[in-house]
ROZAPA-269496 format. One line per 3 residues: their letters; for each residue x, y, z negated of N, C-alpha, C. Coordinates in nm, 3 decimals. Example, Ala and Ser with C-alpha at 12.3 -4.5 7.8 and 13.67 -1.06 7.14 Angstrom:
AS = 1.319 -0.569 -0.780 1.230 -0.450 -0.780 1.320 -0.330 -0.780; 1.285 -0.225 -0.708 1.367 -0.106 -0.714 1.290 0.003 -0.787
This chain:
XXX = 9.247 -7.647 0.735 9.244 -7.634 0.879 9.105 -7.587 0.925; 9.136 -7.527 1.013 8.996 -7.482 1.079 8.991 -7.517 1.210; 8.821 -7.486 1.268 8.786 -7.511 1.406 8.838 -7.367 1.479
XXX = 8.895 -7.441 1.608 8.907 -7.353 1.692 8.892 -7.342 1.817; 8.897 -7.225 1.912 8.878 -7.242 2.027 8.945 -7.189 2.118; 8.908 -7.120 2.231 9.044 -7.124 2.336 9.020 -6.974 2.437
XXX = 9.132 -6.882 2.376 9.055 -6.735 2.427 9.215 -6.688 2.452; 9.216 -6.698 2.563 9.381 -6.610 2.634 9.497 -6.708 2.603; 9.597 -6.661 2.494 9.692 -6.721 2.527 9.632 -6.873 2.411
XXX = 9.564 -6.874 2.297 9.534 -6.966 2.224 9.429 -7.061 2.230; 9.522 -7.183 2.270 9.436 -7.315 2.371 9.459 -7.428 2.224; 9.372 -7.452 2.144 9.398 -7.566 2.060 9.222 -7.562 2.022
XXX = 9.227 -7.645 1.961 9.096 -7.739 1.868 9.120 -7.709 1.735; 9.213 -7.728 1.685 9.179 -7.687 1.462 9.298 -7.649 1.492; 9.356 -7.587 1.388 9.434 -7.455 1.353 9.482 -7.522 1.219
XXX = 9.622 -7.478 1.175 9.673 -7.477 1.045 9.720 -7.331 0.993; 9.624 -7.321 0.912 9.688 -7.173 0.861 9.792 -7.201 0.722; 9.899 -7.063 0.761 10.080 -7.084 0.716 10.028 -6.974 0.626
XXX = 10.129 -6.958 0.515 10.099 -6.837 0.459 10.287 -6.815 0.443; 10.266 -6.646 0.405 10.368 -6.615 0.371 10.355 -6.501 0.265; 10.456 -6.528 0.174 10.465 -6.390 0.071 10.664 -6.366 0.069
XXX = 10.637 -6.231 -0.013 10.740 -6.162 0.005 10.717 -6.055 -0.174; 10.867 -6.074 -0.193 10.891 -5.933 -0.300 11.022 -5.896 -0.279; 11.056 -5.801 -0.297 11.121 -5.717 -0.272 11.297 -5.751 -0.400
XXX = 11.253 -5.761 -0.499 11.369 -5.807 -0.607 11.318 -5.919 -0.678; 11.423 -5.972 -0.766 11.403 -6.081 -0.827 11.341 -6.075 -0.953; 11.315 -5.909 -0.989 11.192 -5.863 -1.097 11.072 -5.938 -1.056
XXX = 11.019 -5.893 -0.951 10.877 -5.861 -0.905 10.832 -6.049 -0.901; 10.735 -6.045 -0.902 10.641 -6.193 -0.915 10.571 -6.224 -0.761; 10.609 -6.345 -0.760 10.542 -6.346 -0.607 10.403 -6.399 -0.658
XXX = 10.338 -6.419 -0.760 10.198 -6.495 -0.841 10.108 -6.407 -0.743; 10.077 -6.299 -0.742 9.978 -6.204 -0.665 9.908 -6.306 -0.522; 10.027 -6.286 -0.468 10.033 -6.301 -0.327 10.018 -6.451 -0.337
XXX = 10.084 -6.545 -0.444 10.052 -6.673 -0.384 9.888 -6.740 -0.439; 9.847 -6.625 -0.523 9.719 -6.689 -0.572 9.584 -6.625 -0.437; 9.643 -6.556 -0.398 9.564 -6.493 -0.286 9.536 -6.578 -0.170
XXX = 9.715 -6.620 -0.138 9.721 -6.711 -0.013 9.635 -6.891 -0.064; 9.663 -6.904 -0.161 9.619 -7.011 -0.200 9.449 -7.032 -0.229; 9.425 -6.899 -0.233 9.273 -6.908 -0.280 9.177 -6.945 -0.151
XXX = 9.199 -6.883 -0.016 9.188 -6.924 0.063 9.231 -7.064 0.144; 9.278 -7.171 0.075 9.277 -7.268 0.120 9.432 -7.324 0.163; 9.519 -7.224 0.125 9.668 -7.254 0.214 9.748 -7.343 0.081
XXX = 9.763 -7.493 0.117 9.884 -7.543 0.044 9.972 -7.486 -0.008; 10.057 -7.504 -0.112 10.167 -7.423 -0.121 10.268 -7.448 -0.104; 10.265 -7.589 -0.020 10.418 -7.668 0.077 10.395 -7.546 0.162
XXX = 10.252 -7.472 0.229 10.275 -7.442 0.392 10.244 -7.288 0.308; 10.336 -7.244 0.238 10.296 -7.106 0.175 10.493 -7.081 0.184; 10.528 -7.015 0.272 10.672 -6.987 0.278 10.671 -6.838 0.238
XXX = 10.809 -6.809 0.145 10.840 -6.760 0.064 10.970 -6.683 0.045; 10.981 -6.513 0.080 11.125 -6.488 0.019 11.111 -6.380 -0.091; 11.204 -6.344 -0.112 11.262 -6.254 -0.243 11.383 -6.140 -0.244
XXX = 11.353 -6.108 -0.122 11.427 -5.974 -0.034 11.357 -5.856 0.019; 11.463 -5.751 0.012 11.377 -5.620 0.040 11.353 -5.715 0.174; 11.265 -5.589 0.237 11.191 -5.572 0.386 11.314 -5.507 0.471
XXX = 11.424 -5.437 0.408 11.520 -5.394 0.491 11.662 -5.496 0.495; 11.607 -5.623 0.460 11.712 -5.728 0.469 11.661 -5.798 0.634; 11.720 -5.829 0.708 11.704 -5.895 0.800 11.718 -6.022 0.823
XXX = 11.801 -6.071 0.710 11.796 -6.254 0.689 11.735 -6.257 0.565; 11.596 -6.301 0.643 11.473 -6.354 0.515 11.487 -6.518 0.560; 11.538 -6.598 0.496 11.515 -6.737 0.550 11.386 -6.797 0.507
XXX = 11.309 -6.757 0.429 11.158 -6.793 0.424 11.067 -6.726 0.583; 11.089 -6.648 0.613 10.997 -6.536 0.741 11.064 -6.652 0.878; 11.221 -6.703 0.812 11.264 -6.742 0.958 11.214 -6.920 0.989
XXX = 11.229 -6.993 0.893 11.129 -7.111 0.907 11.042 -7.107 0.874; 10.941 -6.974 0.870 10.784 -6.986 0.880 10.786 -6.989 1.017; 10.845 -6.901 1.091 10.868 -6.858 1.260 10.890 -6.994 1.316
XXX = 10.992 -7.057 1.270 11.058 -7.177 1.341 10.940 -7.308 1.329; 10.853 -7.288 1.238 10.742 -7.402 1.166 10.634 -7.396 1.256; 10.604 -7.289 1.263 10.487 -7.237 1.355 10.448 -7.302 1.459
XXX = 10.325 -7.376 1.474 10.281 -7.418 1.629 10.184 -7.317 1.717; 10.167 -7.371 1.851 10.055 -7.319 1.913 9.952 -7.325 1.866; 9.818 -7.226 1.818 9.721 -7.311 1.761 9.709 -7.247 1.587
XXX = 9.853 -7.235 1.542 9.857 -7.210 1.388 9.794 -7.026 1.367; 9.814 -7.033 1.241 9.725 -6.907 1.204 9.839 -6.840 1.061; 9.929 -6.750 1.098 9.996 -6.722 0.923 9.898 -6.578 0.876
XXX = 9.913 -6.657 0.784 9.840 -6.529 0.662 9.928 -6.490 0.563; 9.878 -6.346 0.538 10.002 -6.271 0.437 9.861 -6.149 0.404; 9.913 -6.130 0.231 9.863 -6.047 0.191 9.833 -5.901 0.241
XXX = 9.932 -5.856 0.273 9.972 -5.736 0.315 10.032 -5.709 0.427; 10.017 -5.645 0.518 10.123 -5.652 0.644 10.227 -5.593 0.629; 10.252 -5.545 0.500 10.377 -5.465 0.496 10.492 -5.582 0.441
XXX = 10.439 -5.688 0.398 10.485 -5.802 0.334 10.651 -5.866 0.487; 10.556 -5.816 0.595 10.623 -5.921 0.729 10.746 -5.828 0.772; 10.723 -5.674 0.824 10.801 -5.605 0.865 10.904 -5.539 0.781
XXX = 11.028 -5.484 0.815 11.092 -5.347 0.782 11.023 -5.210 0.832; 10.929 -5.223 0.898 10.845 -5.063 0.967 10.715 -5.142 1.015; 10.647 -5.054 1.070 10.536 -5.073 1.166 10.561 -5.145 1.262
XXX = 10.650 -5.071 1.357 10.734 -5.145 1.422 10.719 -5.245 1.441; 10.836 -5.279 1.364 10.850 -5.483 1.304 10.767 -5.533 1.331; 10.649 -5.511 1.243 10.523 -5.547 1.209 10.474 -5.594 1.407
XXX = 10.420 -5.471 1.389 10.355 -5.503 1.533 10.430 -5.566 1.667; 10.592 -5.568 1.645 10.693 -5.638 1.749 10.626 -5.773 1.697; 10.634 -5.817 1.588 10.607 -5.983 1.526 10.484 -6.018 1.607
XXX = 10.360 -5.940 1.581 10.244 -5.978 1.629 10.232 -6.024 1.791; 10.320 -5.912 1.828 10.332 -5.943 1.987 10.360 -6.040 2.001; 10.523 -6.157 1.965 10.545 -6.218 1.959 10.476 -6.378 1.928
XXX = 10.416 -6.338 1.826 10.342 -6.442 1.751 10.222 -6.456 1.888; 10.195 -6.367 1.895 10.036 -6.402 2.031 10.094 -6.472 2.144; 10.236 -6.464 2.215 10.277 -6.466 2.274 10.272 -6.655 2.271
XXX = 10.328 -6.653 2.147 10.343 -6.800 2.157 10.238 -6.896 2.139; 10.099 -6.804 2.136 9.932 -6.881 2.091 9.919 -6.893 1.940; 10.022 -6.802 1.835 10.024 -6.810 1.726 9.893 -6.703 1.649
XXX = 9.897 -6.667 1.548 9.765 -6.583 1.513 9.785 -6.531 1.410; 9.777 -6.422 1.347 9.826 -6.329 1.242 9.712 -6.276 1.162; 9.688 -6.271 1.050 9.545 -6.220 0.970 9.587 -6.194 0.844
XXX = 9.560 -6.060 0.783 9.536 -6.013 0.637 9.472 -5.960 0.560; 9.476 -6.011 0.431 9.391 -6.033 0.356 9.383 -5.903 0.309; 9.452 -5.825 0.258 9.421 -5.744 0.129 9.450 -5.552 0.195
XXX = 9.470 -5.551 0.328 9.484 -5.418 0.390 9.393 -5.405 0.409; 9.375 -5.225 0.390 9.201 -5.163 0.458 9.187 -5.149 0.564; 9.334 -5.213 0.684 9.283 -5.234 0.821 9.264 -5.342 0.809
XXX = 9.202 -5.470 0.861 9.198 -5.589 0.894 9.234 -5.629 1.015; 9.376 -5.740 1.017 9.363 -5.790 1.124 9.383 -5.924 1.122; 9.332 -5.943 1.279 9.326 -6.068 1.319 9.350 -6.111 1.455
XXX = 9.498 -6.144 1.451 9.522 -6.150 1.609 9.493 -6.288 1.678; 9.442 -6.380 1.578 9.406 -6.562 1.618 9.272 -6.515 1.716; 9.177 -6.401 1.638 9.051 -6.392 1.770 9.113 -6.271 1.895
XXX = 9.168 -6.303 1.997 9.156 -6.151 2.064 8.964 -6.140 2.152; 8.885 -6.207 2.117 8.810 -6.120 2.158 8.675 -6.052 2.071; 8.820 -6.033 1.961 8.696 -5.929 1.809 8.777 -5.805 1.849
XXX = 8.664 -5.726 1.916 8.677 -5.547 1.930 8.765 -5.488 1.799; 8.704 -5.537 1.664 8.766 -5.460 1.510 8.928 -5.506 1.526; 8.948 -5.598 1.532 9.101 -5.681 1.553 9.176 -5.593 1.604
XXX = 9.149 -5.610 1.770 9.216 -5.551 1.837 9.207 -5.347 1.831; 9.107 -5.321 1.804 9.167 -5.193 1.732 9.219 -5.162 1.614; 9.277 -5.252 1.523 9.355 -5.243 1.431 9.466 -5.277 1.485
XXX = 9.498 -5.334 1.604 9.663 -5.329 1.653 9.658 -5.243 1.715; 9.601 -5.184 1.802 9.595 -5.044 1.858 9.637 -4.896 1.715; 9.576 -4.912 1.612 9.612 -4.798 1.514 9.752 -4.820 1.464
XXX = 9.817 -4.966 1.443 9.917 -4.997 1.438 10.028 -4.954 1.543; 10.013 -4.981 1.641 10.119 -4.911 1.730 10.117 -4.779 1.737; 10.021 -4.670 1.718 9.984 -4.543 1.712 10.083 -4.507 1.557
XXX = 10.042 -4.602 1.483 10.169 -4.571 1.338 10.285 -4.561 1.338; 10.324 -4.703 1.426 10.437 -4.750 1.441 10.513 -4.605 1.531; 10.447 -4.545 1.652 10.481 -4.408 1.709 10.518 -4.327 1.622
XXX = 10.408 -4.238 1.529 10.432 -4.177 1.441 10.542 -4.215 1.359; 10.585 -4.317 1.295 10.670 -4.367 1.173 10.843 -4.366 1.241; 10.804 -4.388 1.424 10.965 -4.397 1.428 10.976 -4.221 1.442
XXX = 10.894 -4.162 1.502 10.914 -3.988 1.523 10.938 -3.917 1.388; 10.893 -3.975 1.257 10.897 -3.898 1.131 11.078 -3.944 1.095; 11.096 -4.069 1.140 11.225 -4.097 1.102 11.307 -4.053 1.151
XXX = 11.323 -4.014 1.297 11.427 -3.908 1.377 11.420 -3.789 1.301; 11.318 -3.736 1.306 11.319 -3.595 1.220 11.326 -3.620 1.062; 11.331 -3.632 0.986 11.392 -3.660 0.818 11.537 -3.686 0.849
XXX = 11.561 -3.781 0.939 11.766 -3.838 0.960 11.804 -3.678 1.048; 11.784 -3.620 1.071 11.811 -3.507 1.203 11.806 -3.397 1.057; 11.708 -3.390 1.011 11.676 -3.264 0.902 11.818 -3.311 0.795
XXX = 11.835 -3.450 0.726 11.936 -3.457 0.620 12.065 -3.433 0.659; 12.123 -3.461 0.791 12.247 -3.454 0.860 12.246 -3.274 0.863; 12.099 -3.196 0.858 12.144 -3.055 0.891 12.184 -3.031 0.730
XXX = 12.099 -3.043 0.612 12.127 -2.993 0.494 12.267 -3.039 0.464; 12.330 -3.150 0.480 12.426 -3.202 0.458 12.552 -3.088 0.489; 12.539 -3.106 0.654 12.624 -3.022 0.709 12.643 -2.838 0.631
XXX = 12.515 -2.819 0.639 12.502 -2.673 0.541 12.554 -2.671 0.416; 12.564 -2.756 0.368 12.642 -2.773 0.240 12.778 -2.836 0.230; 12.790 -2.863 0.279 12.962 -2.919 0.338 12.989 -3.055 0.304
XXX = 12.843 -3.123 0.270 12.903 -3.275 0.290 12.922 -3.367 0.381; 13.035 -3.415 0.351 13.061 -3.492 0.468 12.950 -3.663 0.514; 12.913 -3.657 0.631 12.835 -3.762 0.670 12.879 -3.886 0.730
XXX = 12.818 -3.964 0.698 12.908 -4.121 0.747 12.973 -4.205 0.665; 12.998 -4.321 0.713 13.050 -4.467 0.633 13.148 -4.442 0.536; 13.170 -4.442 0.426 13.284 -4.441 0.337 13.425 -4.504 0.394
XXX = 13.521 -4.495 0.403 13.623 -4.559 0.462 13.667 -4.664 0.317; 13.667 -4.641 0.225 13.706 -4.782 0.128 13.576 -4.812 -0.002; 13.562 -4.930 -0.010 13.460 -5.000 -0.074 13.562 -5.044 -0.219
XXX = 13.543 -4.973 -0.309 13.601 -5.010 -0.470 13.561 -5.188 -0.486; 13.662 -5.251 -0.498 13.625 -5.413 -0.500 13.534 -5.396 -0.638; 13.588 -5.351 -0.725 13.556 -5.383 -0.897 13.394 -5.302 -0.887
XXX = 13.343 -5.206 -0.845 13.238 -5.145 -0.788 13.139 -5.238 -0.723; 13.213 -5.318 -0.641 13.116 -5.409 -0.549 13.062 -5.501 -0.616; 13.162 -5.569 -0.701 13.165 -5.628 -0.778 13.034 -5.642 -0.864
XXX = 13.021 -5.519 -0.920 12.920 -5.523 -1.021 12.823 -5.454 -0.965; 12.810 -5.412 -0.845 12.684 -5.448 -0.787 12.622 -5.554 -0.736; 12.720 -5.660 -0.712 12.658 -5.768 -0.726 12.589 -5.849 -0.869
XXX = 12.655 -5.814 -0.961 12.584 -5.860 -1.068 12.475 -5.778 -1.125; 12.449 -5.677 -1.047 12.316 -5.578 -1.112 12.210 -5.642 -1.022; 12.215 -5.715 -0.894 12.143 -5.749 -0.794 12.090 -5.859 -0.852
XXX = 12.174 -5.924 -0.870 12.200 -6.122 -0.851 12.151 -6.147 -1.034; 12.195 -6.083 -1.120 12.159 -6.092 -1.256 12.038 -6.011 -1.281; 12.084 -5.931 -1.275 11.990 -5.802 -1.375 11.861 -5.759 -1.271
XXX = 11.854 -5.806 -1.110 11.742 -5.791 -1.068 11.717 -5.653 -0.996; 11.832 -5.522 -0.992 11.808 -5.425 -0.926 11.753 -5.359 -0.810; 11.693 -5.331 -0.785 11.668 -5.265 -0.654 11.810 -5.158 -0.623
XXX = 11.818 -5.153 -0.468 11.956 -5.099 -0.434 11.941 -4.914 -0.436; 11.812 -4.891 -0.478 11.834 -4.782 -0.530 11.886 -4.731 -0.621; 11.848 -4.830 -0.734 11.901 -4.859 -0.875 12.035 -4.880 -0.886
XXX = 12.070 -4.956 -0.778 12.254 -5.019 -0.793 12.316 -4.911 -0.759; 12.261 -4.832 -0.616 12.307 -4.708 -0.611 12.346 -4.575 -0.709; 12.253 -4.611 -0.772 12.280 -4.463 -0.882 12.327 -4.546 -0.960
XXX = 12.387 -4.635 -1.013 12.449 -4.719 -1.096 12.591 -4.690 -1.072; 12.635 -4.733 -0.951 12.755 -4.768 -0.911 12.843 -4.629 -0.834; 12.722 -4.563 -0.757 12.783 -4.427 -0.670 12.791 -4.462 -0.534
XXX = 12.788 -4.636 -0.486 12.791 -4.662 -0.346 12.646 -4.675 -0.283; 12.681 -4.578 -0.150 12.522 -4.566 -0.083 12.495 -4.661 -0.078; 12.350 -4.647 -0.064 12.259 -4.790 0.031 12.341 -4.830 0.114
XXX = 12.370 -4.734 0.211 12.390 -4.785 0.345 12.508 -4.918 0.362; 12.618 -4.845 0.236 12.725 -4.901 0.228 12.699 -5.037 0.157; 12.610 -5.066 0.027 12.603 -5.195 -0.044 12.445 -5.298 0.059
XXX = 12.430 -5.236 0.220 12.407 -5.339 0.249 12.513 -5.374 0.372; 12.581 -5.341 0.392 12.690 -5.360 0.472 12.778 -5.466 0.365; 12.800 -5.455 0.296 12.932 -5.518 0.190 12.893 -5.583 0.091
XXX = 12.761 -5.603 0.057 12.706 -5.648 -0.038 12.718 -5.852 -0.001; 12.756 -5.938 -0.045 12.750 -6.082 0.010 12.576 -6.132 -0.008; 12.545 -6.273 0.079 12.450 -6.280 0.080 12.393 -6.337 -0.064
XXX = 12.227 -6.330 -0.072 12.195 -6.366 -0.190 12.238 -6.534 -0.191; 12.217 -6.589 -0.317 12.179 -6.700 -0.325 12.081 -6.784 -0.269; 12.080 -6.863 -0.196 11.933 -6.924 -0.150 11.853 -6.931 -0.222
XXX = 11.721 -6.899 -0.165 11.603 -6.912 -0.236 11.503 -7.043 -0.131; 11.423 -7.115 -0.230 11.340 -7.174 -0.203 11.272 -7.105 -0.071; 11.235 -7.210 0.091 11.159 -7.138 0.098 11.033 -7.166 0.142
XXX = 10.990 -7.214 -0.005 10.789 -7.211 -0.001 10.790 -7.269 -0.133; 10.636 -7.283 -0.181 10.598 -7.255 -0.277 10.602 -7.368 -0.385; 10.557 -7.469 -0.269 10.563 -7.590 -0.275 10.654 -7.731 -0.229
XXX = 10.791 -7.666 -0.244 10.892 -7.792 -0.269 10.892 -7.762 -0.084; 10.949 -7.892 -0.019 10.967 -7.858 0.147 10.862 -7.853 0.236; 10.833 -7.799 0.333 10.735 -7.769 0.422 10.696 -7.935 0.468
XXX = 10.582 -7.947 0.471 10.507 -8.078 0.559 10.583 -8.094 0.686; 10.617 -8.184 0.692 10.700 -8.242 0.857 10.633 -8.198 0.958; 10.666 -8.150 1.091 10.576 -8.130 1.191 10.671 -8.160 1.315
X = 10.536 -8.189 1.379 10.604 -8.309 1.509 10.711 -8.184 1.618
């Protein structure tokens, strides 16, 4: 815990900083990220934890870090790419998080931020370059989805949802996920069913733990 003080929306005295990590498949090691978060001082009860892409939207580690969170607290994450599906994300969270007197800081990006101080000038122009990304990143994505729908069309493939999902197909994309650890790129060229389609139809994972250290410390 640290000392703190009281600048806009964040009115408290000491601070508990949360950590969070993230990987993407059940290959990848979350060790990186939790020796990072931990080196700095974060328990690893209050170190919450998932094991899903960034384009999954039920992370139940991201969602009772959110729900854990007080006025006052501070989450730390390696990477900011760790929190969002885009820039976006990213910087929607931060808003949010300030909103509620919460405070956001990372460790290992060559921007640094820190939204617990808003009155560090460096901070707050690293959320400023962030939303300037986040601009850029949704404009590159209209144009790449706008450009593939044209090549598509020029070539005569047809665009849009598959109308039937092969059970025995699904099937064993679930066991390339859930066993063998795939990324859905991988399952994709495995199986022949798009992304789009094996996250639509794909069932949810198995629960995962979420933190590092057995259940989160009680909070009032």
């Amino acid at each position: 815990m640290a000392e703190r003080g009281h600048v806009g929306n964040f009115r408290y005295g000491r601070s508990t900083e949360l950590g969070y990590a993230r990987v993407s498949t059940v290959k990848q090691d979350l060790e990186r990220q939790l020796d990072a978060l931990t080196a700095v001082g974060i328990a690893p009860e209050r170190i919450f934890v998932d094991k899903k892409s960034g384009a999954h939207t039920d992370r139940p580690g991201l969602n009772a870090l959110l729900e854990y969170a007080r006025e006052g607290d501070v989450i730390v994450v390696h990477t900011l790419d760790r929190l969002g599906r885009t820039v976006r994300d990213t910087l929607n969270l931060i808003h949010d998080l300030t909103e509620r007197g919460v405070g956001l800081r990372n460790l290992a990006d060559p921007i640094k931020v820190d939204s617990s101080n808003p009155a560090d000038p460096m901070g707050q122009l690293a959320l400023v370059l962030l939303a300037l990304f986040a601009q850029m990143e949704r404009t590159y994505m209209f144009e790449r989805a706008a450009l593939a729908r044209a090549v598509a069309a020029r070539n005569g493939r047809r665009t849009g949802r598959p109308s039937v999902v092969d059970p025995d197909r699904l099937t064993y994309a679930v066991y390339l996920r859930d066993t063998e650890g795939l990324t859905m790129s991988e399952i994709a060229a495995k199986t022949g069913i798009t992304r789009a389609t094996l996250y639509r139809h794909l069932p949810p994972r198995p629960a995962e733990p979420i933190t590092a250290g057995g259940q989160p410390e009680p909070r009032a």
